[in-house]
Every structure is written in structure tokens, then in C-alpha cells.
N, C-alpha and C positions, 0 to 999 in steps of 0.2 A: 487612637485608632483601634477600631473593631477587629476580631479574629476574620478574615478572608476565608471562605472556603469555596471551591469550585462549587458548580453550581447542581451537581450532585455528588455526597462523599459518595467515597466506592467502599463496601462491605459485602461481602457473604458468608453465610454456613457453608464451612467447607465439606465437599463431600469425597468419600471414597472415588479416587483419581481410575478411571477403565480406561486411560490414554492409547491408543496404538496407533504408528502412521497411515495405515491402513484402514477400510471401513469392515474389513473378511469378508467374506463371502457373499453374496445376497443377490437375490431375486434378479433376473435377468431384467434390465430398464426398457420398457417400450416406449416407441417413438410419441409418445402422447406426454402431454405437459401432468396430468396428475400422475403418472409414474414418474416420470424426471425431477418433479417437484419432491416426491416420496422417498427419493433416493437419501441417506444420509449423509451428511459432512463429515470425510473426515476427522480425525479427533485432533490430527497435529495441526489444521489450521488454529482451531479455536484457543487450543492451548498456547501457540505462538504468539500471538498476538500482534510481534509488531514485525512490518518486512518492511526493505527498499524497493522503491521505484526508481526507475532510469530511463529518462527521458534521452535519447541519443542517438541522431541522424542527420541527414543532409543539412537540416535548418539550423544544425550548430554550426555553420559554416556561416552566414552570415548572423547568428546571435543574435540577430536582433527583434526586440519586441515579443512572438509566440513562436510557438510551432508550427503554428500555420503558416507562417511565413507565405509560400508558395501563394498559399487560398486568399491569405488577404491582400497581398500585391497585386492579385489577376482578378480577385472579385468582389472585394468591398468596398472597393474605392478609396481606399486607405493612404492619405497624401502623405504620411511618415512612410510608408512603405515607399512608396512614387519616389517621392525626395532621398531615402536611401540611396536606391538603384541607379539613381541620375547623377547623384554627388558622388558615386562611389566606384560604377562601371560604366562599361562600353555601351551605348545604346544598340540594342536590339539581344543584351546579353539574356541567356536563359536559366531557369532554375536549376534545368538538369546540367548546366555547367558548374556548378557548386559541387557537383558528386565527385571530381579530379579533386577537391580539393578540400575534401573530406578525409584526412591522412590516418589518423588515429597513431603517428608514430609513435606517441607517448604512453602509449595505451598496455596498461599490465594488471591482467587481466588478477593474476594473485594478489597484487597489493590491493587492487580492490575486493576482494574478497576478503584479505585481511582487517581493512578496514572495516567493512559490515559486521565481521564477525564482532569485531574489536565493542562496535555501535550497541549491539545486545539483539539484532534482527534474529531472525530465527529464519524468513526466507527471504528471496530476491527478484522480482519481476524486470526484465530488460523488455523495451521496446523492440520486438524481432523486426515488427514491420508498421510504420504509423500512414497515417490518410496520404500521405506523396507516392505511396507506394516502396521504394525501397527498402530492401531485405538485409538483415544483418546478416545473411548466412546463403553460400551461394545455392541458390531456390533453381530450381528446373524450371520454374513458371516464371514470368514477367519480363523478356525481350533483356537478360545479363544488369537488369538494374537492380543489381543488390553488392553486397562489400566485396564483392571476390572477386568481383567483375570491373567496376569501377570505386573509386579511390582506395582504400586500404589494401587491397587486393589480399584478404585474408578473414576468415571464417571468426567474426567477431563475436556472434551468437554464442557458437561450440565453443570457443577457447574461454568463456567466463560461465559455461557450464560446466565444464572439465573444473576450472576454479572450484566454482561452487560445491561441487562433488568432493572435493577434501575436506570441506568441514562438514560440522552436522546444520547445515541452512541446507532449508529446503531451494531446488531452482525454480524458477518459472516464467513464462511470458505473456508481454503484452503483444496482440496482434488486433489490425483495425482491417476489421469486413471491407470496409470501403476503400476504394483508390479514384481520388477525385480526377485523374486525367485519363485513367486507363479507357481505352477506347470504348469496350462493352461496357464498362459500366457509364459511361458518360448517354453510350445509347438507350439504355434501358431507363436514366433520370428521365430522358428527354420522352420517353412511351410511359413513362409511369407506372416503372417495374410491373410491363404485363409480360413481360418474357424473363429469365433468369438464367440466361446463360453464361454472366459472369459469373454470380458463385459456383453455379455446376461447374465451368470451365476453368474458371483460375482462384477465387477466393478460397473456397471450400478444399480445393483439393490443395494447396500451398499451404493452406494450415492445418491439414494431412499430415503433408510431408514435414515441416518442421515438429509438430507433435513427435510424430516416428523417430525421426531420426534423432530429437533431445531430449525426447521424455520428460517435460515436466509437469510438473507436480500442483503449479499454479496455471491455469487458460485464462486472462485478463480479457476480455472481449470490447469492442470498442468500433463505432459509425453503425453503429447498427440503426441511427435514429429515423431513416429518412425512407424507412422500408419494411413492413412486417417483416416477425419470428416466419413465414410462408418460404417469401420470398429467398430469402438468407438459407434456407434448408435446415433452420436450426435442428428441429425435432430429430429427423434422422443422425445428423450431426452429433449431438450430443448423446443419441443412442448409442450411437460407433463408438464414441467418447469413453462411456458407462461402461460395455458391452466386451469390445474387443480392442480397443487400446492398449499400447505397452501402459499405460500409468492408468488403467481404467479403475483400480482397487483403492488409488493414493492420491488422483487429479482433484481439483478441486476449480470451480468455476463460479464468475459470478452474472451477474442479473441482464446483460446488455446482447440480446438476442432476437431483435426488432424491436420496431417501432412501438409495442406494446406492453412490451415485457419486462422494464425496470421496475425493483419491487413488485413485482408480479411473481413471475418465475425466475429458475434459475439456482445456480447453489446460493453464496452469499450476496446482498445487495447491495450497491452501488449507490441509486439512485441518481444522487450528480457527484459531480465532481466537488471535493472538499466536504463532502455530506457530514452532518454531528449534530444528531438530532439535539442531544443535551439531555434526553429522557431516555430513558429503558424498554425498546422494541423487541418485538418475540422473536422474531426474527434474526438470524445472525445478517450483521452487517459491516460494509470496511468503510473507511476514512482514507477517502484516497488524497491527498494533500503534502504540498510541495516548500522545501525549506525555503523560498523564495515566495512568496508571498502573492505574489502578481503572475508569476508563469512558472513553467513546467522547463522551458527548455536554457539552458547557458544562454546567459543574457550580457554581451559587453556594456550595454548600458546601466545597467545594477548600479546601486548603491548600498552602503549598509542596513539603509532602515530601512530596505527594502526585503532582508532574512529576518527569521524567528529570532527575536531571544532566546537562550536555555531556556528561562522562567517560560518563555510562550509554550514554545515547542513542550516544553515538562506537562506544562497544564494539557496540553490539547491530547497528551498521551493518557493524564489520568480522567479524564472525562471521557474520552472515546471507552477505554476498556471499563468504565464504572457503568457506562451502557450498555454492552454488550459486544460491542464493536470493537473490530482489528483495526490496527491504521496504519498505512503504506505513504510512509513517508517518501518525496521524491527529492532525489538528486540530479542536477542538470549537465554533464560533465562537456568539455570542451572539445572542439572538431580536432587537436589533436591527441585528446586523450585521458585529459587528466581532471581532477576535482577540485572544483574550487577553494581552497585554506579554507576559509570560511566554512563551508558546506560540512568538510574533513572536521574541523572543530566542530560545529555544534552535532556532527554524531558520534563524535568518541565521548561530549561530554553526556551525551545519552547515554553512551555506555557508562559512563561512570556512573548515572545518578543511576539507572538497573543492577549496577556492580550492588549496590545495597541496598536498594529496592526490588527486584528483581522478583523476589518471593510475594513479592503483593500484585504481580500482574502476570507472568506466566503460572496458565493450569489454573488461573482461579476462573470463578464462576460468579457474574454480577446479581446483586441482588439493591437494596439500598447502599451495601456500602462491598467492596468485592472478599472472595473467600479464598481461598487453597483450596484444590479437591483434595488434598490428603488428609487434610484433618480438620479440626474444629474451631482452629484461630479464624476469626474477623478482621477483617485490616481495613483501616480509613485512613484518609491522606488529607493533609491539606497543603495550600499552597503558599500560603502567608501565616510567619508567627505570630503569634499572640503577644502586644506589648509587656501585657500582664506572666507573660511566661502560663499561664492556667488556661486550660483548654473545657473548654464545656464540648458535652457529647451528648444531644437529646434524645437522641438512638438508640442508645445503648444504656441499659438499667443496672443497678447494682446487680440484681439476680443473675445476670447474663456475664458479669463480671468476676473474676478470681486473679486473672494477672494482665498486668498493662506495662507492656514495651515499647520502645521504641525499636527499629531495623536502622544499624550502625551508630548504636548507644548499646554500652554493654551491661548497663544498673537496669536494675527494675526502677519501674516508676512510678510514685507515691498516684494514688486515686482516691476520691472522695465521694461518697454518692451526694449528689447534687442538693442539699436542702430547702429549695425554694420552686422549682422548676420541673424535677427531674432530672433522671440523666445519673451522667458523672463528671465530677471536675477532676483533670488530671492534672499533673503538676510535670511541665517541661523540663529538660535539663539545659542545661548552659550551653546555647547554638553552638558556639566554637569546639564543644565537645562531641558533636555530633558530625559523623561523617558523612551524612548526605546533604546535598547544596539544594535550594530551589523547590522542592519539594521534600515532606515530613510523612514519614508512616506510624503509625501507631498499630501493634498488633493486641489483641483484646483475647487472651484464651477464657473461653466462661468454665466452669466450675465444673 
């Protein structure tokens, strides 16, 4: 059996780290897509690299199948949904009767942030409000349907921002433009968004006020598909964003701002959901993808081979940051609270496999293989050992070579310059001596 290597190693020349959470000061953003475009990222997203995502609202209450739950019972014709509701409740029962029973008693808000911390995340996106409309946090806008009002009857949002605020994770949220029952926007589908008095009146200004009042640091955007950047009022929006927001210096946003604007405009890209190009785009971009395989939201139906392996999960982290790209890994947690074991395990053992890799993918910068900005090691990874224990490295020339380590191997290790090919042949040490599982770093300092 052949050496395995993901499908691009990660290296770069490291450079002098200008890190700060902030972008300082700059150029006041006008409402026009080439200023907002102009605007720069943040440095602590890019350096972060990996955050959680949390899928969590009404549709964890019946678990089953998506999130959509709601949209695909009422509109796709979906006979697993049908036959759910019929084997399971009362005929004529409603969606919004799931929101009583939405408890979240189990719900602690510090052990999950212990946990993320534990995982190696740097920040954390919570669902504030997804396509059903309901709010984790009691909203002035939308007729009392959010947490404070009905089921948990407590401010879900703020209590795992407050969490987050104790460690150094950054916070942030997911929130969806769109609410597929609400009245105005059901009228304005139906005229063909030639009026816009849903965002003016409740979208825009509800993701105002949760901006304000929790300040973060991440704006996940989301339904933007089915209506131009116009209609949505992004332009102004994300002006106020830039401009005069509490987090206007530190926010950071990505691509999902009409109908036209993925990979378009916008801070970081998106594209789709689960996106991994596998190549190196100029562009910064995230990996939005979920340790369940098949969906985003607590699934009672689940099976095991239905989550990542370590080994998957490992890989998918070092191919997304050897591209360029962040990944927001998602967790589904349950209506009353808690994280699935599973879910819990495969991110603590992400923490572990960063406890000693960790230096090969925060603050470095992709190039063929990823780098440190602090200095001048090259780090490559791969995913599978070499039976032979000898690594071939066609990238990397003796010239550019003076020491070859491993991250959690405490010897140097022997190197050979390649004599038939190029390159260098390195010489591995005895797996069992080595304390990272699932994936391998080699760090290369050149001379």
C-alpha cells in the first residue's frame, strides 16, 4: 500500500504574523458593492480557522429527517413527513405546537462552551433565528415567537453569548432573511418581491436588534436565495454593519446577501452548503459542514455511519485550511438541551488531534503546502502512514531543507535528498511514539 495523501498537502512560507481582532480604522464603507467588497477581513477570522455551528430550534422537537421539517411537511409532498405526523399526533396538530415543547431544560450554556473550547474552535455561530422564523432571544419583532415567549421561556441566544464571552472564542450568529409563513413575506413571494416591506419592517430591523444587543463578531446570512441583494436592503445594511455597529471594527460576514451574490460579494464565501473546493481560491472562504453527514439538525433517526470518523472529520479539516478556507463545523443538539456523546467525542478528539497539531493550522497561510506567519517552517500533513515508514516529499528540495520534524515526536528526523526523482525522503518514527492519531505533521525549517 501506497503513502495516502490528501488531495492537496498543506505548506506555506511563513510570514511575519500582523494578527489583530480588529481591521483599525478605515475608510468609512459606502452603500455600493465595490466598497463593501473593499472592505478587509478581519485578521482573527483567518487565523482561527475552525468554529462551531449549532443548528437548534423548534424542528429539534420532532428530530426528524431536516430542518426544514415545517417546509417539507406543508410543501414537498414528502410522505415520511405525512406518515410521521399521522403515526405520531393528533390530526389537525400544528407546527407551531412543537414550540411548548421545545424545553431546552437541559441546556447549559457553560458546558457547552467548555466543550468547544476543549474541541480547538476559536469561534461559535448559533442559529438566532432559522427559515420557521423563531428567535432564540426574546425579539420585539414576530408576534412573542421566539424562546422567551414560548417554550424555554429564557433568553437562549444571550445566555451562550455571556458563555462564550469567558473564553477567548470569538461569538456569532446564524440568522435566515427569510421566514416562510410570516404573512408579509408570504405576500411579497406571491407579487414577486415588487414591494419590500418585510425586510424594511421585520427582517432587517430584527437583525438590528439582535446585532445590538449581542454583538457579534460573526453575521452568518442565510434564505437570501429567492430575492435579490435590492430587495433584502443588503447594501445599506451591511453599511450600518461596517459603519456604525457596536462590532463594526471586528464583524465579519459572509457571501448570502441575494439572489446574486454568493461568491460574488460579501466578506468570506459560502457558496453552498458543505462547499470544499479541494484547490486554492483567492478568495477567503468557509466549509460550512455538519458532523452528521446527511443534516444539520438532531436527527432521532441517526445511525453511526451516519457521523464523521475522526480520520474523515481530520481530513476534511486539513484539506479545507490547505485551501484557504475556514470550516464551521456543525453540531445538532437536542430540544431539551444537550449534545449528542457522539457529536461530544468526535470534537474533543479534534481537540486532541490540534492539542499537537494546532501549530500547522492556526495563523498559517496556504500556499502548496500551509506555513506559520511567524516564521519560516513549512508544515505538510498527511493522512495515511507510509507502510514503508519513508516518506517521499516532491515539493520540497534539499535546498529548502536544513531540519525535518515531526509535531508530537520529540527527535529530529533523519532526511535524505531524494536520488532518483527529487525531493526528499524522510524517515518516520515508530507510530506508537508519536502522539498525534489520524493525521501526521512534518515541520521542514529551510536553512
Amino acid at each position: 500500500m501506497g503513502l495516502k495523501l490528501v488531495p492537496i498537502i498543506i505548506a506555506i512560507f511563513l510570514q511575519l504574523s500582523t494578527s489583530q481582532n480588529a481591521i483599525g480604522p478605515s475608510p468609512k464603507v459606502d452603500p455600493t458593492w465595490d466598497s463593501i467588497d473593499a472592505r478587509p477581513l478581519p485578521a482573527w477570522y483567518d487565523d482561527g480557522k475552525i468554529g462551531i455551528f449549532i443548528h437548534w430550534g423548534v424542528y429539534s422537537v420532532p428530530s426528524y429527517i431536516n430542518a426544514w421539517f415545517w417546509w417539507s411537511w406543508l410543501n414537498d409532498g414528502s410522505q415520511a413527513h405525512d406518515d410521521f405526523m399521522k403515526k405520531n399526533f393528533a390530526p389537525g396538530f400544528s407546527y407551531e405546537e412543537f414550540g411548548p415543547m421545545f424545553t431546552a431544560e437541559f441546556y447549559d450554556p457553560d458546558q457547552w462552551a467548555d466543550l468547544f473550547q476543549k474541541s480547538g474552535a476559536k469561534y461559535v455561530v448559533l442559529t438566532s433565528k432559522h427559515h420557521d422564523g423563531y428567535a432564540l432571544w426574546p425579539s420585539s419583532h414576530g408576534f412573542a415567537w421566539n424562546s422567551m415567549a414560548v417554550g424555554p421561556k429564557r433568553d437562549l441566544l444571550g445566555d451562550l453569548e455571556q458563555a462564550i464571552r469567558k473564553t477567548e472564542m470569538h461569538f456569532g450568529i446564524y440568522y435566515s432573511l427569510l421566514e416562510w409563513y410570516q404573512p408579509l413575506y408570504v405576500e411579497e413571494t406571491a407579487n414577486n418581491f415588487t414591494t419590500d416591506l418585510f425586510p424594511t419592517l421585520k427582517s432587517i430591523p430584527t437583525l438590528k436588534e439582535v446585532i445590538t444587543k449581542y454583538r457579534p463578531d460573526v453575521v452568518w446570512s442565510d434564505g437570501e436565495w429567492y430575492a435579490p441583494s435590492s430587495y433584502w436592503g443588503a447594501l445599506d445594511f451591511l453599511a450600518w454593519l461596517y459603519n456604525d455597529s457596536p462590532v463594526k471594527d471586528t464583524v465579519v460576514t459572509n457571501d448570502r446577501w441575494g439572489s446574486e451574490t454568493r461568491g460574488v460579494h460579501g466578506g468570506f464565501y459560502n457558496f453552498d452548503d458543505r462547499y470544499n473546493p479541494g484547490v486554492l481560491i483567492p478568495h477567503k472562504w468557509e466549509n460550512a459542514m455538519s458532523l452528521d453527514k446527511r443534516e444539520w439538525t438532531h436527527r432521532r433517526e441517526a445511525v453511526i455511519e451516519d457521523f464523521l470518523t475522526p480520520e474523515e472529520l481530520i481530513e476534511q479539516i486539513v484539506v479545507t485550511v490547505s485551501c484557504g478556507g475556514n470550516i464551521l463545523i456543525n453540531v445538532g443538539p437536542t430540544k431539551e438541551g444537550t449534545i449528542q456523546v457522539i457529536q461530544q467525542e468526535r470534537l474533543l478528539q479534534m481537540g486532541e488531534w490540534l492539542d499537537v497539531n494546532g501549530d500547522a493550522i492556526y495563523n498559517t497561510t496556504p500556499w502548496e503546502y500551509t506555513t506559520s506567519k511567524t516564521d519560516s517552517r513549512i508544515f505538510a500533513m498527511t493522512t495515511s502512514w507510509p507502510d514503508t515508514s519513508i516518506l517521499h516529499m516532491g515539493a520540497i528540495s534539499a535546498s529548502l531543507t536544513s531540519r525535518v520534524e515531526m509535531l508530537g515526536y520529540a527527535d529530529v528526523l533523519q532526511w535524505v535528498a531524494s536520488p532518483s526523482n527529487g525531493g526528499i525522503d524522510i524517515f518516520l518514527p515508530q507510530m506508537q511514539r508519536v502522539r498525534s492519531k489520524w493525521a501526521w505533521t512534518l515541520v521542514i525549517t529551510p536553512p
